[in-house]
C-alpha positions as a LaTeX table, in Angstrom:
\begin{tabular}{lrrr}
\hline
Residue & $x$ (\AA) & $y$ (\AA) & $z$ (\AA) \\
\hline
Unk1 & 0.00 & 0.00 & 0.00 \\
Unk2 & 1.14 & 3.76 & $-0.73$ \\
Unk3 & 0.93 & 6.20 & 1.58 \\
Unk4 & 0.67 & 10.06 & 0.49 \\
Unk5 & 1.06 & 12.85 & 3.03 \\
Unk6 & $-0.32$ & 15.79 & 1.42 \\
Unk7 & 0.20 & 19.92 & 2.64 \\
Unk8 & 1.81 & 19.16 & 5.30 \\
Unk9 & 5.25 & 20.63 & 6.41 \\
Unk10 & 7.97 & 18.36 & 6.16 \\
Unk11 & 11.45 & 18.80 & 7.66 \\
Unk12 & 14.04 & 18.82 & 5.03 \\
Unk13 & 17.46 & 19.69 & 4.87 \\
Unk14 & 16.87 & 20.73 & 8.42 \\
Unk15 & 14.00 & 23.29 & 7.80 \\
Unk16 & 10.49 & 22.82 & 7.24 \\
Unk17 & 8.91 & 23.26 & 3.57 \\
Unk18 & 5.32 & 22.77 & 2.54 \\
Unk19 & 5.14 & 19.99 & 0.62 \\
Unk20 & 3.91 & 15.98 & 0.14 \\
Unk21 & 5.74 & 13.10 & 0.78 \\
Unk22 & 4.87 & 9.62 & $-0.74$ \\
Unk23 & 6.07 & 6.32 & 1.03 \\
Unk24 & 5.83 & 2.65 & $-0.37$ \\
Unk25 & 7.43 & $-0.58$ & $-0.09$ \\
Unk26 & 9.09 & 0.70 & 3.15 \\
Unk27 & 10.81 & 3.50 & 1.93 \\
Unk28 & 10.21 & 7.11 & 0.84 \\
Unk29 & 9.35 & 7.10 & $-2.55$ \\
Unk30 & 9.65 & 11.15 & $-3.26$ \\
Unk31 & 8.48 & 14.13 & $-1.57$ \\
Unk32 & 7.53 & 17.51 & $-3.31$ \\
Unk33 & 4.01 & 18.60 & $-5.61$ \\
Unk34 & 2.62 & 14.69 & $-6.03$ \\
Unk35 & $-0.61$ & 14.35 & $-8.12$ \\
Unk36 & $-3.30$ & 12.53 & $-6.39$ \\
Unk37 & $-5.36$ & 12.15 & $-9.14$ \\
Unk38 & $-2.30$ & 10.21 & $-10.90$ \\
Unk39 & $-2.20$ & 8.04 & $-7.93$ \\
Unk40 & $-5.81$ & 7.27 & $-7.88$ \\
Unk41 & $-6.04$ & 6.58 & $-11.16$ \\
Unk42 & $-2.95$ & 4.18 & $-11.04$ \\
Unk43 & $-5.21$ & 1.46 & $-9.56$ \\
Unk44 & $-2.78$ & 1.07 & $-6.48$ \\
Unk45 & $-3.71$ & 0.90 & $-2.80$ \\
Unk46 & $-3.55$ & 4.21 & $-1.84$ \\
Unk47 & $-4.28$ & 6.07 & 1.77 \\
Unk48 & $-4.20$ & 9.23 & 1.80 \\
Unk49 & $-3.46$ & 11.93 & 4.60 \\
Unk50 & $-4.17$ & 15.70 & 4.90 \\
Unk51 & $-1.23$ & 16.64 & 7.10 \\
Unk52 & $-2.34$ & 20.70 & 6.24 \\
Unk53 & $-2.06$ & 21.14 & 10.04 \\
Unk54 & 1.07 & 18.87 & 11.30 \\
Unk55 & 4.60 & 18.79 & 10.94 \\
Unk56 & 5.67 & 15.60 & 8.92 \\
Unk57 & 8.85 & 14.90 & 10.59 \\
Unk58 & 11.57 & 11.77 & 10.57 \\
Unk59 & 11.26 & 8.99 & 12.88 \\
Unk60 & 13.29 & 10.39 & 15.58 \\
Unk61 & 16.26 & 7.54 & 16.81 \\
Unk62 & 16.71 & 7.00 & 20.77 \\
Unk63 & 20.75 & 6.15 & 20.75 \\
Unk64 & 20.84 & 4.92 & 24.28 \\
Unk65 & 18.02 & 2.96 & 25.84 \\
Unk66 & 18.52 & 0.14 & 28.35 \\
Unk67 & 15.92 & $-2.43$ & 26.83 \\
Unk68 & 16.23 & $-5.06$ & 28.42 \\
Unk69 & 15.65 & $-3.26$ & 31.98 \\
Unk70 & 18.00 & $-0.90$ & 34.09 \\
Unk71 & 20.21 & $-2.70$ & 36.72 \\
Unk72 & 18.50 & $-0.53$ & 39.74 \\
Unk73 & 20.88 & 0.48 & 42.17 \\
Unk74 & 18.49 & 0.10 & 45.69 \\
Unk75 & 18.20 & $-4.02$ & 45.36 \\
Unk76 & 16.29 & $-6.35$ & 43.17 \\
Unk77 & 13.17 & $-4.87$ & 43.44 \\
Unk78 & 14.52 & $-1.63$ & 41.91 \\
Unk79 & 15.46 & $-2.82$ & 38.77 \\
Unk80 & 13.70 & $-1.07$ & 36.01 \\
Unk81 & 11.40 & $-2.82$ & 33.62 \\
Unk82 & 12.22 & $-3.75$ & 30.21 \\
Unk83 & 11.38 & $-0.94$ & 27.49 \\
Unk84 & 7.96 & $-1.52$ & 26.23 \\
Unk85 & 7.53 & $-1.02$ & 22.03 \\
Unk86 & 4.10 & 0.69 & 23.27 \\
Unk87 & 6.09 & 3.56 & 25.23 \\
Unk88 & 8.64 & 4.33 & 22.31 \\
Unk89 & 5.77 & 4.57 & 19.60 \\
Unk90 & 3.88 & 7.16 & 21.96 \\
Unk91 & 7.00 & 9.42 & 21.94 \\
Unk92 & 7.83 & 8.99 & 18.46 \\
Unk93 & 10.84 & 6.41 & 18.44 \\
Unk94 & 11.22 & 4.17 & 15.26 \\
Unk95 & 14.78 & 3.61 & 15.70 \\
Unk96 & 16.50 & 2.52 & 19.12 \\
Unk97 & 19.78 & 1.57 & 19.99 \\
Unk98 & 20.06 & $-1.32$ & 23.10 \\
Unk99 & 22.68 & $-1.31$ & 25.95 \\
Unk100 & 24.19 & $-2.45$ & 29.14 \\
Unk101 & 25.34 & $-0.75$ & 31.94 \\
Unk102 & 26.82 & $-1.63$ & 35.30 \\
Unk103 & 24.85 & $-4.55$ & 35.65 \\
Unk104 & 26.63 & $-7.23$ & 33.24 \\
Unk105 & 25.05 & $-10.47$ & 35.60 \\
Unk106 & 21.64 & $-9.66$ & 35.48 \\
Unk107 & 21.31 & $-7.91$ & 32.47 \\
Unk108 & 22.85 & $-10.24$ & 29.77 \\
Unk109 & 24.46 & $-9.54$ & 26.25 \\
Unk110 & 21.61 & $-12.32$ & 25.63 \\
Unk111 & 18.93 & $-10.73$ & 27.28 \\
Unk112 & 19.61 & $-7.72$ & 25.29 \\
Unk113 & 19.55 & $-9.60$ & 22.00 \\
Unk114 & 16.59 & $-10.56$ & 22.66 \\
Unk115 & 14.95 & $-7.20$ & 23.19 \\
Unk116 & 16.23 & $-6.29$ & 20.28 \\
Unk117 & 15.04 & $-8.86$ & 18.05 \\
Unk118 & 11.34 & $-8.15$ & 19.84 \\
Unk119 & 11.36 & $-4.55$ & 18.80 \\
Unk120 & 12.38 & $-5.56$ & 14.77 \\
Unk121 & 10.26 & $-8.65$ & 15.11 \\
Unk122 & 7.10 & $-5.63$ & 15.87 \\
Unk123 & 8.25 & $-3.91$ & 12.57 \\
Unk124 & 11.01 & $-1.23$ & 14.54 \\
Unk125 & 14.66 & $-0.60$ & 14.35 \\
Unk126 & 16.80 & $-1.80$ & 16.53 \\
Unk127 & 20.31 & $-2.12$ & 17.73 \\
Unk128 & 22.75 & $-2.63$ & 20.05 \\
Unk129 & 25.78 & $-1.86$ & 21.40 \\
Unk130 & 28.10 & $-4.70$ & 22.77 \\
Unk131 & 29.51 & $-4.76$ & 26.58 \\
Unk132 & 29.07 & $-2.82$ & 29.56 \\
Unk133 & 30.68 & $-0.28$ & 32.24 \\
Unk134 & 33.54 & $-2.91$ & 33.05 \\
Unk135 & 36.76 & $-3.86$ & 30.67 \\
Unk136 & 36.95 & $-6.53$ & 29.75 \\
Unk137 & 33.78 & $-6.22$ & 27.73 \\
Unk138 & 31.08 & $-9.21$ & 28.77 \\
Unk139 & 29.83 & $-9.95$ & 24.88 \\
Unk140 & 27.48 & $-12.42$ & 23.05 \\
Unk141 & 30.21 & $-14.07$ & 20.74 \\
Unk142 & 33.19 & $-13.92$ & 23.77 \\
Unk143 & 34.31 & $-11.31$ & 21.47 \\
Unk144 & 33.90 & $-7.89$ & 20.99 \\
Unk145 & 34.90 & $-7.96$ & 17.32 \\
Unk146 & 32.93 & $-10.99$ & 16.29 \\
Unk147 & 29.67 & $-9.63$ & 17.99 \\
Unk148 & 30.10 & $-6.55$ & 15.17 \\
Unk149 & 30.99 & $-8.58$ & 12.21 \\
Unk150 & 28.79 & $-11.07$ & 12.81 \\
Unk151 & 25.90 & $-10.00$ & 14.29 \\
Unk152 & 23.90 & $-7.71$ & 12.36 \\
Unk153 & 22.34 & $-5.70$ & 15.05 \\
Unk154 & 25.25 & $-5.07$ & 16.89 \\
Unk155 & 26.74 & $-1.96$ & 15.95 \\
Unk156 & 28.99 & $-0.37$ & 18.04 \\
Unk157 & 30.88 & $-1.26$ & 22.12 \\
Unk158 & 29.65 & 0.52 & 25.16 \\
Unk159 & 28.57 & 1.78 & 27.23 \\
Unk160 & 32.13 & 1.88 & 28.75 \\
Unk161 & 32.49 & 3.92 & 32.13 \\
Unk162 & 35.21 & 6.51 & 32.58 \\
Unk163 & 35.34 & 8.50 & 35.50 \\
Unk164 & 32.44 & 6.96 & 37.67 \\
Unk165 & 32.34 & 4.78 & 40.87 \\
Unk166 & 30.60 & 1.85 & 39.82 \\
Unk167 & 33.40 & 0.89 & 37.51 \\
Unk168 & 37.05 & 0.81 & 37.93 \\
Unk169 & 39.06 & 3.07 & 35.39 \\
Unk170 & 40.10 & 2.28 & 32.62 \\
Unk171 & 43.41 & 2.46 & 31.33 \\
Unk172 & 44.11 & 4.27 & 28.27 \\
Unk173 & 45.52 & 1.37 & 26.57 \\
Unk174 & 43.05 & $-0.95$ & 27.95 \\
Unk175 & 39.90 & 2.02 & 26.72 \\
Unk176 & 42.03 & 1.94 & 23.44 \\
Unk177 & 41.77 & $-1.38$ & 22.77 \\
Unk178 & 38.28 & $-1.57$ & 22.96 \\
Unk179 & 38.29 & 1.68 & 20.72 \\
Unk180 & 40.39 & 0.23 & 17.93 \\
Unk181 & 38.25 & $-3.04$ & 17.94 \\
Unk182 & 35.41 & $-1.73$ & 17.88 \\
Unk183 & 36.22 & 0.70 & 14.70 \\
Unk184 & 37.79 & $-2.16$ & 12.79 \\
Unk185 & 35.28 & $-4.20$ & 12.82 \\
Unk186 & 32.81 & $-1.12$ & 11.88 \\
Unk187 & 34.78 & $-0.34$ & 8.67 \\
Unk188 & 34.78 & $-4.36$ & 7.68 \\
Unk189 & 31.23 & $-4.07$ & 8.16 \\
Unk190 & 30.20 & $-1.05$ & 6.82 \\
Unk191 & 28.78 & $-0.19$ & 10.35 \\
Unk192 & 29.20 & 2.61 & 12.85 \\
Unk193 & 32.28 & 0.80 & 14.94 \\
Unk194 & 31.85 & 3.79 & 17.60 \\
Unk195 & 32.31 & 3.09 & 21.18 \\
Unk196 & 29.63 & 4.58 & 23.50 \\
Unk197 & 31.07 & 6.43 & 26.95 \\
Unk198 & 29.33 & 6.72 & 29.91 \\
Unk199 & 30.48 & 9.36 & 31.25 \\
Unk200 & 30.21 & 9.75 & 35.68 \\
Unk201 & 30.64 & 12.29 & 38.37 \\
Unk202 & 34.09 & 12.02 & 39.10 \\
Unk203 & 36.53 & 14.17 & 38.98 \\
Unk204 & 38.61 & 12.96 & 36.17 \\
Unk205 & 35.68 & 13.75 & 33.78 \\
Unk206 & 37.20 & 12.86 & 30.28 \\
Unk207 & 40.85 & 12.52 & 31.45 \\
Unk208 & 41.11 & 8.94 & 30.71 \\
Unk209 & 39.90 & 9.55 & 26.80 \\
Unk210 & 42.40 & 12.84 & 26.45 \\
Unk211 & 45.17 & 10.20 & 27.42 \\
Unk212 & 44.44 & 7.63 & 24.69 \\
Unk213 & 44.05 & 10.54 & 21.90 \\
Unk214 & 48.08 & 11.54 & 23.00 \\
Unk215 & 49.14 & 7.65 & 23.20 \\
Unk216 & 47.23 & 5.94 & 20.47 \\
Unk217 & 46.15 & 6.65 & 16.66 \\
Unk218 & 42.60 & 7.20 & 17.09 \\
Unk219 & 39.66 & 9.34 & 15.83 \\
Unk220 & 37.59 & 11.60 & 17.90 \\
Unk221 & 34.58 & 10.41 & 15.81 \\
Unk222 & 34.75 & 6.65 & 16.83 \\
Unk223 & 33.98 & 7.91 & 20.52 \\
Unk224 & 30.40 & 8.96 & 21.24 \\
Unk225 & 30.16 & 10.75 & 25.15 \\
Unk226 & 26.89 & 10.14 & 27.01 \\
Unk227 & 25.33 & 11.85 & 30.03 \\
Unk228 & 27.59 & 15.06 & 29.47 \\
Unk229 & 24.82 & 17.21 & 31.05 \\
Unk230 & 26.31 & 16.49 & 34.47 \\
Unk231 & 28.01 & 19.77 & 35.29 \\
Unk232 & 29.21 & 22.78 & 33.23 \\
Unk233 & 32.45 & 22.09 & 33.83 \\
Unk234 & 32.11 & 18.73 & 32.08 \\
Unk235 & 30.11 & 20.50 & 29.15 \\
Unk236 & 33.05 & 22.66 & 28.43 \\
Unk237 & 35.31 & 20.08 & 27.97 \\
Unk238 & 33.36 & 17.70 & 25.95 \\
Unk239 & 32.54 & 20.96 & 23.71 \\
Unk240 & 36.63 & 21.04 & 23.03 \\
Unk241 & 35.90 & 17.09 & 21.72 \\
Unk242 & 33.16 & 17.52 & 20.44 \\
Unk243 & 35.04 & 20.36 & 18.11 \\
Unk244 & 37.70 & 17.74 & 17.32 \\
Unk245 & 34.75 & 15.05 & 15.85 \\
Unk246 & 33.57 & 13.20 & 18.88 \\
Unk247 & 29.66 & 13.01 & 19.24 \\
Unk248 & 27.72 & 13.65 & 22.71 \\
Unk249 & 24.82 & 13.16 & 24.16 \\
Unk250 & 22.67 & 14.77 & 26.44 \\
Unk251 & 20.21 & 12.26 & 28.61 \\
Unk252 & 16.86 & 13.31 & 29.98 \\
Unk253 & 16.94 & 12.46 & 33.97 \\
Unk254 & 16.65 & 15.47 & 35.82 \\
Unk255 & 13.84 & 16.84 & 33.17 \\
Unk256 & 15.95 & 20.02 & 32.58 \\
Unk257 & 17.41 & 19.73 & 29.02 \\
Unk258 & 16.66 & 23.33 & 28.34 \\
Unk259 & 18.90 & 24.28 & 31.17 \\
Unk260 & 22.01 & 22.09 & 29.72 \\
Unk261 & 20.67 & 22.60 & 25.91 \\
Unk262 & 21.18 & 26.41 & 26.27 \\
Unk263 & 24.31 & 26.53 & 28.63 \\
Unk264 & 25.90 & 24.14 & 25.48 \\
Unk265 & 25.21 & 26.39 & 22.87 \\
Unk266 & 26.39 & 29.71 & 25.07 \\
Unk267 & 29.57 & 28.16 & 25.45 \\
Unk268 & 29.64 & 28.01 & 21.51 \\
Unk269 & 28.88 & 23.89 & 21.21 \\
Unk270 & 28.52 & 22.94 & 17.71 \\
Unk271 & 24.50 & 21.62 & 17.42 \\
Unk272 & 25.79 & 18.65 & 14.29 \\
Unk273 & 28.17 & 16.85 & 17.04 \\
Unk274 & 24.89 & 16.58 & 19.92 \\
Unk275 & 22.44 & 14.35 & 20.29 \\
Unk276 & 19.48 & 13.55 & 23.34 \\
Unk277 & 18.70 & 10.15 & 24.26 \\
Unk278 & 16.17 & 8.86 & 26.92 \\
Unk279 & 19.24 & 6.07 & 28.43 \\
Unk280 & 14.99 & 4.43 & 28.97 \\
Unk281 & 15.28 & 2.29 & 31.94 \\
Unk282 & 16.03 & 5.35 & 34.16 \\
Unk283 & 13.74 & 7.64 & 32.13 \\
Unk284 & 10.79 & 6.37 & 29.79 \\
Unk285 & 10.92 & 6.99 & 25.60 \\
Unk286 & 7.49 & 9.24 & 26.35 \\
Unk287 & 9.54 & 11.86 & 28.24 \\
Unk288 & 12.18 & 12.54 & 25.18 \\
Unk289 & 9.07 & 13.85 & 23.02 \\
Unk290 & 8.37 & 15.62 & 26.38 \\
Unk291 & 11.88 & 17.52 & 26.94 \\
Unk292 & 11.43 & 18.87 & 23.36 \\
Unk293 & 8.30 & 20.49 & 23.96 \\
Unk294 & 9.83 & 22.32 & 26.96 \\
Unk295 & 12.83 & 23.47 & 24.84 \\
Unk296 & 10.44 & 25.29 & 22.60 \\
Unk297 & 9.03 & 26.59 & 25.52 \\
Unk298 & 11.21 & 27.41 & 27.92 \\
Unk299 & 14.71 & 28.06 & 26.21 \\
Unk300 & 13.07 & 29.86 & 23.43 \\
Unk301 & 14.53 & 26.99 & 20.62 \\
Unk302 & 12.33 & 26.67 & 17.58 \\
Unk303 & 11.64 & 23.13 & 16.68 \\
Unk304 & 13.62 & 23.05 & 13.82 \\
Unk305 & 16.25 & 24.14 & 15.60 \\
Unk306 & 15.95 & 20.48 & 18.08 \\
Unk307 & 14.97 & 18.05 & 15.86 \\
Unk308 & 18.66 & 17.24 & 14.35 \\
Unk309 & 19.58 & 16.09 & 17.83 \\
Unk310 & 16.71 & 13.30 & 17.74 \\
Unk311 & 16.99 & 12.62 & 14.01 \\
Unk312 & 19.97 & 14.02 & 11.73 \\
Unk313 & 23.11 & 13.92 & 14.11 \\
Unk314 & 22.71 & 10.19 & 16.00 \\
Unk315 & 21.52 & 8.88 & 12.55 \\
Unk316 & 25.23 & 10.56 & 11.38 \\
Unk317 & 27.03 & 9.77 & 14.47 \\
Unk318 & 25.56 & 5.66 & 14.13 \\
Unk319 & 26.25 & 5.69 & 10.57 \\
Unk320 & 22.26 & 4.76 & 10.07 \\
Unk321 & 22.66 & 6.47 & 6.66 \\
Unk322 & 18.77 & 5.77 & 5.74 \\
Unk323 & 17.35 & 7.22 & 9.05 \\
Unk324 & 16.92 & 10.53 & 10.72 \\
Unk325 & 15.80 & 12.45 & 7.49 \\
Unk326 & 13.29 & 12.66 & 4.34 \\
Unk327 & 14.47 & 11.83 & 1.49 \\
Unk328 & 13.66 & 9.61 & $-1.40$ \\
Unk329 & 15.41 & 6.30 & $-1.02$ \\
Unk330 & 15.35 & 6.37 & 2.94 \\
Unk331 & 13.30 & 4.34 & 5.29 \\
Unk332 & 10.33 & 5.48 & 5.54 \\
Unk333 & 10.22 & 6.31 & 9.36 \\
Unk334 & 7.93 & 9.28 & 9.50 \\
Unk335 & 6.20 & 11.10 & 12.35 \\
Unk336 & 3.20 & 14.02 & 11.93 \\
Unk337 & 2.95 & 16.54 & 14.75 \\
Unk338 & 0.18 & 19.11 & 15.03 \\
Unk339 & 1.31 & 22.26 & 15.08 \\
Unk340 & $-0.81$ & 23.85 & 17.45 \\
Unk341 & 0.45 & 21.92 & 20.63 \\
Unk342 & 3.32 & 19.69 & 19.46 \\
Unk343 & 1.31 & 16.56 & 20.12 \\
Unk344 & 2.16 & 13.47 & 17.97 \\
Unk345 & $-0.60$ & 12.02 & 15.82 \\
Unk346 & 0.65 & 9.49 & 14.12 \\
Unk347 & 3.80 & 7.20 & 13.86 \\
Unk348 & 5.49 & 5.39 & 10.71 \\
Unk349 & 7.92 & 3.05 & 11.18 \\
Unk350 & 9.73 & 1.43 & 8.09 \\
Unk351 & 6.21 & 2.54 & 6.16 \\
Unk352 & 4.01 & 0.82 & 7.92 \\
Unk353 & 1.76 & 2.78 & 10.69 \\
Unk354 & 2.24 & 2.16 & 14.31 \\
Unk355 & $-0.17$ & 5.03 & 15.75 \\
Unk356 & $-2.86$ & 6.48 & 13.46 \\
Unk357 & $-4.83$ & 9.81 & 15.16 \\
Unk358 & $-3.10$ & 8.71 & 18.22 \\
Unk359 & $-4.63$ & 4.86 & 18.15 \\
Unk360 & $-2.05$ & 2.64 & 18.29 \\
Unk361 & $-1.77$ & 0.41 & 14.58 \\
Unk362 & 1.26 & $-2.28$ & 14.87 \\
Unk363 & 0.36 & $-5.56$ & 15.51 \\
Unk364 & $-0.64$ & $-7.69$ & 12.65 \\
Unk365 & $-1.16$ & $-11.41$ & 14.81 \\
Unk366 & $-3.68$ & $-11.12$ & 16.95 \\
Unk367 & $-2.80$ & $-11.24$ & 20.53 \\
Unk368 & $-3.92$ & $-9.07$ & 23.39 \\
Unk369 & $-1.56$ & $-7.58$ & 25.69 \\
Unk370 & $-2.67$ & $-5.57$ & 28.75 \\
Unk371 & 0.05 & $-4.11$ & 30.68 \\
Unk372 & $-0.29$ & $-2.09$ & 34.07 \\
Unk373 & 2.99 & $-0.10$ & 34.73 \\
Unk374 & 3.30 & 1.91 & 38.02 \\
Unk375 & 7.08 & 2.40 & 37.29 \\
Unk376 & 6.58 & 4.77 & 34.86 \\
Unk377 & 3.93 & 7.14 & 37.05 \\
Unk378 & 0.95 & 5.92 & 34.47 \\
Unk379 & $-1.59$ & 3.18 & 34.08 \\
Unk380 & $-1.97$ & 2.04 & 30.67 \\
Unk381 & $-4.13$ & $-0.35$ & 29.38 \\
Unk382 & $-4.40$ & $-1.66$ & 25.85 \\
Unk383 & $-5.57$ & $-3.86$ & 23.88 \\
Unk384 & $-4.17$ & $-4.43$ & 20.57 \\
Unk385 & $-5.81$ & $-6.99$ & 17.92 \\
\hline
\end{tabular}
């Protein structure tokens, strides 16, 4: 079946232009003036959408979510949930990238996997990065550098802990190695090969990755920092990386990414090396949607001004080279937003719809699922046939 979504304003080349966008087959077929006429006459399935009031935007791409449940820090019973497919489709994510972090026995490389392969079996993108907070990496193959080349949702190594508690330091030969590995086997695979950082409180902030840039041959690009928003100092250095070619990302736990957002781009922060990303588990995917709207509120950002960091710059810093914009050729992972209140109204996701007019869409076997969360602060119940 095609889909055509006509007047609406679609975000291309980073700014919004009135125009329509056709999708097929599971990709974006063109965009511009499209005839409907010619389409209904073509005796095709065709649906067709007046998006005259919404924002026809890309799927946006969550590059840090714990799916397979946080580790929970207070015991057992503190461990997050896993990250529902329900909960990223009501904030707008069609592309999600899998981790572990300090909890490498409970959560499993293989318990992760398996997330994964739930959220692409539902019709989503997903990935995954390969380890954990400790070196050496705990991996699905034994090996970091099998798990890239030969497993195709693996993308990347991470999250790896500098400069927190929970995990001892690094070396910089032993954060190198995991560096190089994880880059070779991107470029023998065509995929990103980028090693994700978590970043902690301690002092040392990025010390341990300045020493492996003067001791080893390696890019800025193949490291991506996360959870920089914990102090301005450690903003102004990553800004100094980030100027070099290293990617970070801004998380969504204290609800006050306009605060960080702004101080970033006073301190002159380049906007194409940033991303946001719920690190769900901690967070939920609903809340990313959620910090947006309060940029454009409260930090005075226009909302084409903070959609790269959800769309454009982790599909560039991932190497997901069909995601995060509109073009013909790419995926067709689309998402319309009305324009009075910023509310999402419907969800595409490798052209197929997961939430029509805010009704969810996405299961094609018939099951039921009813699901009661108090974790998250909600209680949701829904039934999907």
């Amino acid at each position: 079946m095609l889909i055509l979504f006509k007047n609406g304003s679609a975000f291309i080349n980073n700014q919004f232009q009135t125009c329509d966008v056709l999708v097929g087959g599971g990709k974006i077929l063109k965009t511009g003036k499209i005839s409907e006429s010619s389409l209904l006459h073509s005796h095709l399935e065709v649906e067709i959408l007046d998006c005259k009031d919404r924002y026809i935007v890309p799927g946006f791409i969550d590059s840090q979510a714990h799916m397979a449940g946080g580790s929970g820090e207070a015991g057992f019973l503190s461990q997050p949930p896993r990250v529902a497919i329900e909960e990223c489709i009501r904030g707008g994510i069609t592309s999600i990238v899998g981790c572990i972090g300090v909890d490498t026995y409970t959560k499993t490389m293989s318990n992760l996997f398996a997330s994964v392969r739930a959220f692409r079996e539902a019709g989503l993108s997903a990935y995954a990065y390969s380890g954990g907070y400790e070196l050496p990496s705990k991996t699905l193959t034994q090996n970091l550098s099998t798990d890239i080349l030969y497993v195709e949702e693996i993308i990347g190594a991470g999250e790896v802990a500098i400069a927190d508690h929970r995990a001892a330091e690094p070396t910089a030969d032993q954060l190198a190695r995991v560096v190089v590995d994880s880059y070779v086997a991107g470029t023998l695979t065509r995929k990103a090969g980028v090693t994700r950082v978590h970043v902690g409180p301690a002092e040392r902030k990025l010390q341990t990755a300045r020493d492996i840039f003067e001791r080893h041959s390696i890019f800025y690009e193949s490291l991506y920092f996360t959870h920089m928003d914990r102090s301005r100092a450690l903003v102004v250095e990553g800004i100094e990386f980030a100027k070099k070619g290293s990617f970070l990302d801004f998380d969504i736990h204290e609800n006050d990414l306009h605060t960080w957002y702004r101080f970033y781009l006073d301190e002159g922060g380049l906007p194409e090396q940033l991303s946001f990303s719920t690190d769900a588990g901690v967070a939920t995917p609903t809340e990313l949607w959620r910090e947006i709207q309060k940029c454009c509120i409260n930090s005075e950002c226009k909302f084409e001004q903070l959609l790269p960091h959800i769309t454009t710059v982790p599909a560039k810093a991932l190497k997901l080279n069909t995601k995060g914009t509109i073009f013909a050729g790419c995926d067709a992972d689309l998402v319309t937003v009305d324009k009075k209140d910023l509310e999402i109204c419907d969800v595409i996701a490798n052209g197929k719809f997961f939430m029509k007019d805010e009704r969810f869409q996405f299961v094609d076997q018939p099951f039921t699922m009813r699901r009661k969360s108090d974790w998250y602060g909600y209680r949701s119940e829904t039934t999907l046939n």
